[in-house]
Structures are given as structure tokens and as C-alpha cells.
C-alpha positions in Angstrom: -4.0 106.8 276.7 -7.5 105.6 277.8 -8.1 103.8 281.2 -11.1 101.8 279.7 -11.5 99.6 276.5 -15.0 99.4 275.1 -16.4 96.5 272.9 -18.2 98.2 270.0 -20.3 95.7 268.6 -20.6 95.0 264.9 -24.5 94.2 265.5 -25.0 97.8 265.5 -21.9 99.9 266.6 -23.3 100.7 269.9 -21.1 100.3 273.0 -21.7 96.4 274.3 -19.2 96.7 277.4 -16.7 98.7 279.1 -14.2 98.0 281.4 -11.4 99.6 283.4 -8.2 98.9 282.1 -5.9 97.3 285.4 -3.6 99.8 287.3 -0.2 98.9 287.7 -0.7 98.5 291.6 -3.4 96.0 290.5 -0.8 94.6 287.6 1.4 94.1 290.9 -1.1 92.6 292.5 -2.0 90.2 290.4 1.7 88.9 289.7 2.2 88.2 293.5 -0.9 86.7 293.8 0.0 84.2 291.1 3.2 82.8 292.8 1.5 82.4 296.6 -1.6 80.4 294.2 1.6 77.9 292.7 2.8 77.2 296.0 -0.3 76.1 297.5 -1.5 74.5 293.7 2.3 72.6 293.9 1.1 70.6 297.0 -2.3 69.8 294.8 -1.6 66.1 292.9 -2.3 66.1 289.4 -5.0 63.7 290.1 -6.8 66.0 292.5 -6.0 68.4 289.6 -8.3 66.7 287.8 -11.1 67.3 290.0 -10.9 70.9 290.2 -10.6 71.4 285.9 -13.2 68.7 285.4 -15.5 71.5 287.9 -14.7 74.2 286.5 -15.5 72.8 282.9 -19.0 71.9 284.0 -19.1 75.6 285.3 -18.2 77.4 282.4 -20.5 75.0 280.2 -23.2 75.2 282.1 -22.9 79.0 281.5 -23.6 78.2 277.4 -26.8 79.8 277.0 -26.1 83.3 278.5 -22.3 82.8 276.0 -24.2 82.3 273.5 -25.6 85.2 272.6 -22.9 87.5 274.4 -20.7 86.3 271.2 -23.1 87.4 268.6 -23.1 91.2 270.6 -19.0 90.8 270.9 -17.9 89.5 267.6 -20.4 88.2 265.5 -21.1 84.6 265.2 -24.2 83.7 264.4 -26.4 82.3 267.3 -27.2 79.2 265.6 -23.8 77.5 266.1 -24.1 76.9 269.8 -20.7 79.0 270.3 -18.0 77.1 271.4 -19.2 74.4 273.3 -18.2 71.1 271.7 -14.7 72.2 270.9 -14.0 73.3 274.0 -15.5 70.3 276.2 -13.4 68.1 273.6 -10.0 69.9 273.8 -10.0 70.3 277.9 -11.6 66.5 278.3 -8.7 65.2 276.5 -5.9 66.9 277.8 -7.3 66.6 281.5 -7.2 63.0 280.7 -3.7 62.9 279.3 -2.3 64.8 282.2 -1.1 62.0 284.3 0.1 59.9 281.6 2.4 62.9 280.4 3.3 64.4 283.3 4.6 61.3 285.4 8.3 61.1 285.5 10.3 59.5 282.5 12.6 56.7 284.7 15.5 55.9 282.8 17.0 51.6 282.2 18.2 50.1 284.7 22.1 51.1 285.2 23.7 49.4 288.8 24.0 51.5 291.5 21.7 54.3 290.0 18.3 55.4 290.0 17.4 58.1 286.8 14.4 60.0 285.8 13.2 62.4 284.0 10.6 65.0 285.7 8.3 67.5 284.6 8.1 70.7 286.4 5.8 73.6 286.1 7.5 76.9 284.4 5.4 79.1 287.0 3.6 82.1 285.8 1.7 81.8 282.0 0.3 84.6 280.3 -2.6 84.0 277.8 -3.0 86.6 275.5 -6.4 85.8 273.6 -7.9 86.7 270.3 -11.7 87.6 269.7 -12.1 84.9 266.8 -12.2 81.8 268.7 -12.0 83.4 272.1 -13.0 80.6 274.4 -11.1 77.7 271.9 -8.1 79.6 271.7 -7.6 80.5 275.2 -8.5 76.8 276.6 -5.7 75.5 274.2 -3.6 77.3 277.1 -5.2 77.4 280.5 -6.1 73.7 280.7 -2.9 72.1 280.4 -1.3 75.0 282.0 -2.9 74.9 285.3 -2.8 70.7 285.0 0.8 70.8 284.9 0.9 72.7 287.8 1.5 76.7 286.7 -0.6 79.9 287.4 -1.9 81.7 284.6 -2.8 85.5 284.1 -5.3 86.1 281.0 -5.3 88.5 278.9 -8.2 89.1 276.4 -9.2 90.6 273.3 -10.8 93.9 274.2 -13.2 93.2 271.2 -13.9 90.2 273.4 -13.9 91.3 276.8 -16.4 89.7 278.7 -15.1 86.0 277.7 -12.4 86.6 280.5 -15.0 87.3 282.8 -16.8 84.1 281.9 -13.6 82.2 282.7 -12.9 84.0 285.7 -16.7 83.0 287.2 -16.0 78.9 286.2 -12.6 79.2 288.4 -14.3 80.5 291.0 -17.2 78.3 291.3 -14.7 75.6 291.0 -13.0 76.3 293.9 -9.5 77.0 292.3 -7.2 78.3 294.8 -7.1 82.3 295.2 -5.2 84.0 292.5 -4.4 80.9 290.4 -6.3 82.5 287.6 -6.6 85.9 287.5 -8.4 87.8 284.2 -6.7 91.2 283.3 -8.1 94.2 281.2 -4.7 95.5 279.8 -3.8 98.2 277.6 -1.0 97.2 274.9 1.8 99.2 276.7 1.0 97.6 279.9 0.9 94.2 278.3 4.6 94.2 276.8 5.7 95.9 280.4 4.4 92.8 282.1 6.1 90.6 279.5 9.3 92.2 279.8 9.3 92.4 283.8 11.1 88.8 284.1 7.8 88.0 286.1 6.3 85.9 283.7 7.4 82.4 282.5 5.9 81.6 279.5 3.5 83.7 277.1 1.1 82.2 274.8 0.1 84.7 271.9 -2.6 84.3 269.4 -2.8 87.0 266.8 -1.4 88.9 264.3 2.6 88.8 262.7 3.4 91.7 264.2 1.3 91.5 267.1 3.8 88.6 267.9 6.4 90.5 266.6 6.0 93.0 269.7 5.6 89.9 272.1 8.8 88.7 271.3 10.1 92.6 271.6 8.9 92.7 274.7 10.5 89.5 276.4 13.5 89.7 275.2 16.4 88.9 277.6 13.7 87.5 280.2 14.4 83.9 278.9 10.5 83.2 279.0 9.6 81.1 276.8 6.7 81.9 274.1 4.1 79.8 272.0 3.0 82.2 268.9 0.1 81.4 266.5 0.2 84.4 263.9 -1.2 84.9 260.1 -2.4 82.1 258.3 -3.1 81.7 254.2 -4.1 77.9 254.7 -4.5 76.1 251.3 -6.7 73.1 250.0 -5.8 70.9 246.9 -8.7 69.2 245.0 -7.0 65.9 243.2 -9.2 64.6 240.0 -9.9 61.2 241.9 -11.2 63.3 245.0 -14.6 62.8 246.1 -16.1 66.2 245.5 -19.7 66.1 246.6 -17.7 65.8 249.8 -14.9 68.1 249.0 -17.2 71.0 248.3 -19.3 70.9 250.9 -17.1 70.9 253.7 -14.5 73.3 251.8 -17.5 76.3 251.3 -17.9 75.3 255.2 -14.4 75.6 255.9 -14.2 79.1 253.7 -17.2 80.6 255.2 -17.7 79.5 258.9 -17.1 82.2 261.7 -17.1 84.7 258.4 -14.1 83.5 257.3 -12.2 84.9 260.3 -11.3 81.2 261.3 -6.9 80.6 262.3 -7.3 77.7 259.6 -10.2 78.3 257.6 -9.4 78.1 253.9 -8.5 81.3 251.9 -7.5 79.3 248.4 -8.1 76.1 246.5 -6.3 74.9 244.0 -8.4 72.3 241.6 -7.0 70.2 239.3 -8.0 70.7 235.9 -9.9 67.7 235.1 -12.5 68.4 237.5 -12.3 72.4 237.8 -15.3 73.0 236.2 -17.7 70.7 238.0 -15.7 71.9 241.5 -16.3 75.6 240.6 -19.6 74.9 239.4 -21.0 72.8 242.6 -18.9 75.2 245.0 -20.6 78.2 243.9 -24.1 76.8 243.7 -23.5 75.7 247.4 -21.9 78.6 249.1 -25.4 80.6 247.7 -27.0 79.5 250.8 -24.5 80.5 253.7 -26.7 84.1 253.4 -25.4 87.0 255.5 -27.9 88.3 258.0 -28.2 89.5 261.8 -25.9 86.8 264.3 -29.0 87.1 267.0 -31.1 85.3 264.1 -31.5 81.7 264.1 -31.6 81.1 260.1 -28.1 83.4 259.4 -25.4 81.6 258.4 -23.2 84.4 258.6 -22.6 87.3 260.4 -20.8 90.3 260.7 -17.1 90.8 260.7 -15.6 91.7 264.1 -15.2 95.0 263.4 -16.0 97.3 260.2 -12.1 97.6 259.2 -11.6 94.0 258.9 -14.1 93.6 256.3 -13.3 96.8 254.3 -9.6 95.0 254.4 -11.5 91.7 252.2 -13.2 94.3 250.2 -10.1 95.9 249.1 -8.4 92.7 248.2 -11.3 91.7 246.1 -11.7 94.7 244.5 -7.9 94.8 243.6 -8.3 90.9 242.3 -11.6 92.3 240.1 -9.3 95.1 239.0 -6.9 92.1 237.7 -9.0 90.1 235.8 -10.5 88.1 238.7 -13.8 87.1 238.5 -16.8 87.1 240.8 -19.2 84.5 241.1 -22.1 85.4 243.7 -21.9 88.7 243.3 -24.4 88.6 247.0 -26.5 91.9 247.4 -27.2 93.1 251.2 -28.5 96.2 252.5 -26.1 95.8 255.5 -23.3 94.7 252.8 -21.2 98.6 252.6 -18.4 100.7 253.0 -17.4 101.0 256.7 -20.1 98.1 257.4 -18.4 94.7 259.2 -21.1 93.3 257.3 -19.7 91.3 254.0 -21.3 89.1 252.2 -19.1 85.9 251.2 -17.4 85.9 247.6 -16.1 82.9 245.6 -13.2 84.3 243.0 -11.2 82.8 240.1 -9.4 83.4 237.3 -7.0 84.4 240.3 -3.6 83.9 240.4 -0.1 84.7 242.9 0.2 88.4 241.8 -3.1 89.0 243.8 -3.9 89.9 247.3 -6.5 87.6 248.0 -4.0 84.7 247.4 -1.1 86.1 249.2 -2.2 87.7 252.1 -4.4 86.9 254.9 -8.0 87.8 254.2 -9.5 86.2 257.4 -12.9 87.1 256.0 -15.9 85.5 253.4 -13.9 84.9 250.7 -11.8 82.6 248.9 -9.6 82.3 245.3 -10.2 79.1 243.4 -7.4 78.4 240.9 -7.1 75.8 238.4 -3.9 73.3 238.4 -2.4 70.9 236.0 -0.9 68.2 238.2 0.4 67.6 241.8 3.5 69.3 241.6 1.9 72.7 240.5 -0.5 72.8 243.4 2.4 71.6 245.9 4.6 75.0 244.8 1.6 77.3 244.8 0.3 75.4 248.0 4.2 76.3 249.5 4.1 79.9 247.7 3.1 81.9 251.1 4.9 82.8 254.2 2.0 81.2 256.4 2.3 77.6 256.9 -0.7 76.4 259.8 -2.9 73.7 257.8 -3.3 72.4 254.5 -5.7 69.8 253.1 -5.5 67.5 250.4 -8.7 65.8 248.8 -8.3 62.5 247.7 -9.6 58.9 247.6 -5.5 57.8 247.5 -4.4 58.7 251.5 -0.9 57.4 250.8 -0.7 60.0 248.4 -2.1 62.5 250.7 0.4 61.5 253.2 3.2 61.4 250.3 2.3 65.4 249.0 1.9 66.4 252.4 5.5 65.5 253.5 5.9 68.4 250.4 3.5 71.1 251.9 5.2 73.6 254.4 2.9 73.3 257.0 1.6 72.8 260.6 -0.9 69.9 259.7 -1.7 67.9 257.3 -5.3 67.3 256.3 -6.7 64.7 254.0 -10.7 64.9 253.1 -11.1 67.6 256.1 -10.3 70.8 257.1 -10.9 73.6 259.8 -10.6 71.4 263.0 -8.1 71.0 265.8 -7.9 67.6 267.1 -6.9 68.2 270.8 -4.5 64.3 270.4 -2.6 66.3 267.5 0.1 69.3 268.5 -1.6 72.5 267.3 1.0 74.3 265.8 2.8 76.3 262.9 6.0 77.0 260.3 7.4 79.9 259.0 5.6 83.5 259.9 3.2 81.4 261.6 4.5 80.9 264.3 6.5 78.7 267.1 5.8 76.5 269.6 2.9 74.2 270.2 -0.2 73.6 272.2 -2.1 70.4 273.0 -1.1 67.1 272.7 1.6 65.8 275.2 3.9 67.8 273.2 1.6 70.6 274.6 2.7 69.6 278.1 5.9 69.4 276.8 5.8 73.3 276.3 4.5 74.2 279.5 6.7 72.3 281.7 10.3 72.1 282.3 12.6 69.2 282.6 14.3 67.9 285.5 16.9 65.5 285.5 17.4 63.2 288.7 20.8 61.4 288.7 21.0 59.3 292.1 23.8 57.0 292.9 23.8 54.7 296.0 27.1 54.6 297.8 
């Protein structure tokens, strides 16, 4: 077993960064560190809370322009989206402003002789264990509310994404956090589950694969922590004949092709119904010509490699195996980067695609997406249902009651209508069946990383 972790970039395969992986003196370390950190962050009021997560945001975002380009090196994202700026100002401004309000103690009515309430207590140590995709959004989702409501946390990266740890290690400390509140680990996946399973963590967050969260539940079983798991995802979109579809096609070829596809809830399949199939097919492939594949450090590419060459031989395969099946293949894109072995893949729109195919059963979480043709609302609700993911689905319409009446149908985390591919931080982030469990923003997300505490006092 290796004592370092390399990021290989899928620029150009060269070594980008290596690090040590932690010892497990330095493991033990770190753990004791955390619960000194909560007893001196427990005497810290959620309003001077504030102060410290509304510094260390500033830090980190301050830090944008060196990010920036670091992602393109580590995973591939075109430079020309900013990284993740917006998103992550917007998720930890609103739940830093929602801490008080869901934090405060719930006082029960008024009953003679008794005073009742409901508090909220910190779980104590939460492990982040964060994926390269989204590896600043994903791991905010977490660490905000976490140390708001009053826990330590330990955080775990991607190795593909190494360095994003570091970057959140630097904000803390110009913040001012206290010593060993937030401590960034480079762990090896044996290490990892030992840690889980030691009894010395309180809650794990996990954002990856099935079975990566599979092993995570493994691992803490009979600790009692508790876990929050986002897994696969297969998320669907359902074009109605009275939807708007200027509208619907350009933010679904957005919403199939941002980030290369590797997006939690980007869409992997559209179902159209089959009055306006033909213009949809037609207007979807004639946009998605222009998100061109290219080098991420460029300012006019669109999009960028995959993370890593064995992801993107994974989409090849399943289109390949659709195009063995009758499928067919509408851009057809030629690259010279575009090859066996390469994480570069140019994006692909399929159909004549149906249920017995990969590309429409399994996760792809890359450039390309399986557009099938529907005869009514009931048809697109089973195939919509006919997955074992369930994160997002969206519905495009003019008629929002009946968005809101077929989504009550769709087995699924959220429910969009007329968007897709975005997390709004006042909505619970969360998902069903081999998704996942638990749930992250919101108040509900506060919910999760807190424990109740009843107070029943009676006056004699």
C-alpha cells in the first residue's frame, strides 16, 4: 500500500500534486484535536459563529483566481466557468443566515407548573468525505452547517482533488477558527473505514459511488454514527407537448453537458412527448454542436476532459453498446484528443434508445445523454421511475400544477419544473432509493447535524 496519493491530471497525465498519506499517530492526532476544538467552539454563540464562517468565506473566495485554474489541472473544468464561486457563496450565505433561526430551542405551550423545550445539540466529530466533481460545492454542503451548529469536522478529500482540502484548510486559518476545529486529512481507503469504525466519529457525510457508500456504512456499523450518503444518480427530464422548448433545450443540452456531464444531477435521459419530438431532437442537437471539447486552461472550451481516462472509456462503452442496439448518433464530434484511454470525450446526443440499454440504466456521469420519444404522461412517469437512482427530475411545462401533480408520481429527491441541475441551499438536498439517505441544507440540514434534547422542568 502506498504512503502518498498523486493527482494525475487529465490535462496531460503528468503528476499535478502529491501528498503524504496521514500516519495513524497523525490520524490520532487529529481525532483528539477535534474534541479539545468543540469544547472551546461550545463556549462560541452561534452568533459569534457567524462572524468566524462569514471570515472564512471571504478567505476562501478571495482565493478564486489561484482555484480557478488548480481545477482545470485537478479535474477538468474548463477555466471559463469561474469554478465554484457563486454556488458556494450562495449555499454557505444562506445557511449562516438560517443558523439562529434553526438552531434556537423549540419551547413547548404553556402547561402550569412546567417549562418545556426542545434543544439542539451538536453530534461532535463530522467526517466529510468529498468527491472530485463538485469538490468545493459538495463539501460546503457539510462543513458550514456543521461547524454552525457547533461540531468539529475532519475532511477528507478526493485524492483526484487533493489540493481543494488545502484550500479550505488555509480559509480556516486565516479566519481564526479555533485550533483543530478543521483539520484536512490525506487518507488512504483502509484508513478511512478504520476511522469510521473507531466509535470516534459522530456523523459521516459521504458523496460518491453505490458502493463507495456501501463500504461507509460497512465500516460504521455498530458505532451508532449517524451518516448522510449521496450515491449514483440516472436523473430524468420529461418534455410535455405544451412545454416551452426554446427554453427546455437550451438549459437541458446545459444541464447534459456542463462539468462533462460528471454533474450529481445533470441529466442522463429525456423523455419527449411525441407531438413535439422531432422539433426537440432537432433544436437539441443543433445546440449541443457548440459545447466543443477542447483544453479546460482555454477560455473558449466548453468542455473539458473527464476526470480521469477510465471514466470516459466507461461512456464510450455504453454508447458503443447502445450503437450496437440500434441507437443512433447524432453529432458524431471528431477530436484529435477524443481516444481510447483519453479522458477526453466529446459529448454525444443518442436516440432510438430504449430501457434494455446502458446509457439509460446506468450512470454515465459523462457527455452524453438518451433522448426517447413518449406517448403521454403516464409512459414518461414509469420510464422516469424505471431506475434505481432517484436524486432530481424535471418536468417541462407551461401547466405547474401538473408539474406538481406528475411529480408527486416521480421517485425522487426533487422536483424540478422548467429547470434542472441546481441546488437551492432553502430546499433539503437529498435522495431515494440507491441514492442515498439523509439530507443536507435547509433547516432539515441542521436537523441532521444536531441532536435533540428534551428539557422537562417542573416547579415545586
Amino acid at each position: 500500500m502506498t504512503d502518498r496519493v498523486q493527482i494525475v491530471s487529465p490535462i496531460d497525465g503528468r503528476v499535478y500534486a502529491e501528498r503524504k498519506v496521514a500516519t495513524g499517530a497523525e490520524i490520532d492526532a487529529a481525532v483528539a484535536k477535534t474534541r479539545r476544538a468543540r469544547e472551546v467552539w461550545a463556549e462560541v454563540t452561534v452568533k459569534e459563529r457567524v462572524k468566524f464562517l462569514e471570515h472564512f468565506l471571504d478567505a476562501l473566495l478571495a482565493r478564486n483566481d489561484e482555484i480557478v485554474p488548480e481545477l482545470a489541472w485537478q479535474m477538468g473544468r474548463p477555466v471559463r466557468y469561474g469554478g465554484e464561486k457563486r454556488g458556494v457563496e450562495e449555499r454557505s450565505r444562506y445557511m449562516i443566515g438560517i443558523a439562529e433561526e434553526s438552531l434556537k430551542p423549540s419551547m413547548r405551550p404553556d402547561k402550569p407548573g412546567f417549562t418545556r423545550w426542545i434543544a439542539r445539540e451538536p453530534l461532535g466529530t463530522v467526517m466529510v468525505i468529498a468527491p472530485w466533481n463538485y469538490p468545493y460545492l459538495t463539501a460546503i454542503n457539510t462543513i458550514v452547517p456543521a461547524l454552525m451548529a457547533g461540531n468539529a469536522v475532519l475532511l477528507k478529500h478526493a485524492s483526484q482533488t487533493l489540493l481543494v482540502g488545502e484550500r479550505f484548510a488555509e480559509a480556516f486559518q486565516a479566519a481564526g477558527m479555533p485550533d483543530g476545529l478543521f483539520q484536512n486529512l490525506v487518507l488512504n481507503h483502509a484508513d478511512t473505514e478504520k476511522l469510521i469504525g473507531s466509535g470516534k466519529i459522530d456523523h459521516i457525510n459521504f458523496t460518491g459511488s453505490v458502493e463507495g457508500g456501501r463500504r461507509i456504512e460497512r465500516a460504521a456499523a455498530g458505532t451508532f454514527a449517524t451518516l448522510g450518503l449521496e450515491l449514483g444518480g440516472k436523473d430524468p427530464a420529461y418534455v410535455r407537448e405544451d412545454a416551452n422548448l426554446t427554453h427546455a433545450v437550451e438549459n437541458l443540452v446545459d444541464g447534459s453537458f456542463f462539468n462533462s456531464g460528471q454533474s450529481c444531477c445533470g441529466v442522463e435521459r429525456i423523455y419527449v412527448h411525441a407531438s413535439v419530438y422531432d422539433r426537440f431532437v432537432k433544436d437539441f442537437v443543433e445546440n449541443a454542436r457548440s459545447w466543443t471539447l477542447g483544453n479546460p486552461l482555454d477560455a473558449d472550451t466548453m468542455v473539458g476532459p473527464m476526470a480521469t481516462p477510465r471514466f470516459a472509456d466507461l461512456v464510450r462503452g455504453q454508447t458503443l453498446e447502445a450503437l450496437r442496439k440500434g441507437a443512433k448518433a447524432h453529432l458524431n464530434s471528431k477530436h484529435d484528443l477524443d481516444e481510447e484511454s483519453s479522458p477526453y470525450l466529446a459529448p454525444e446526443v443518442l436516440t432510438n434508445v430504449n430501457h434494455q440499454m446502458a446509457v439509460m440504466r446506468e450512470e454515465s456521469f459523462g457527455p452524453v445523454v438518451g433522448i426517447m420519444k413518449v406517448r403521454d404522461d403516464a409512459e414518461a412517469i414509469e420510464l422516469m421511475n424505471d431506475s434505481p437512482y432517484g436524486l432530481t427530475a424535471s418536468i417541462w411545462t407551461e401547466d405547474l400544477e401538473a408539474a406538481a401533480k406528475l411529480g408527486a408520481k416521480v421517485e425522487t429527491g426533487t422536483v424540478f419544473a422548467n429547470r434542472c441541475d441546481y441546488l437551492d441551499p432553502a430546499l433539503v438536498w437529498t435522495g431515494v432509493k440507491e441514492t442515498g439517505k439523509g439530507g443536507a441544507l435547509s433547516e432539515i440540514g441542521y436537523a441532521n447535524l444536531t441532536q435533540p434534547k428534551s428539557y422537562h422542568l417542573k416547579k415545586v
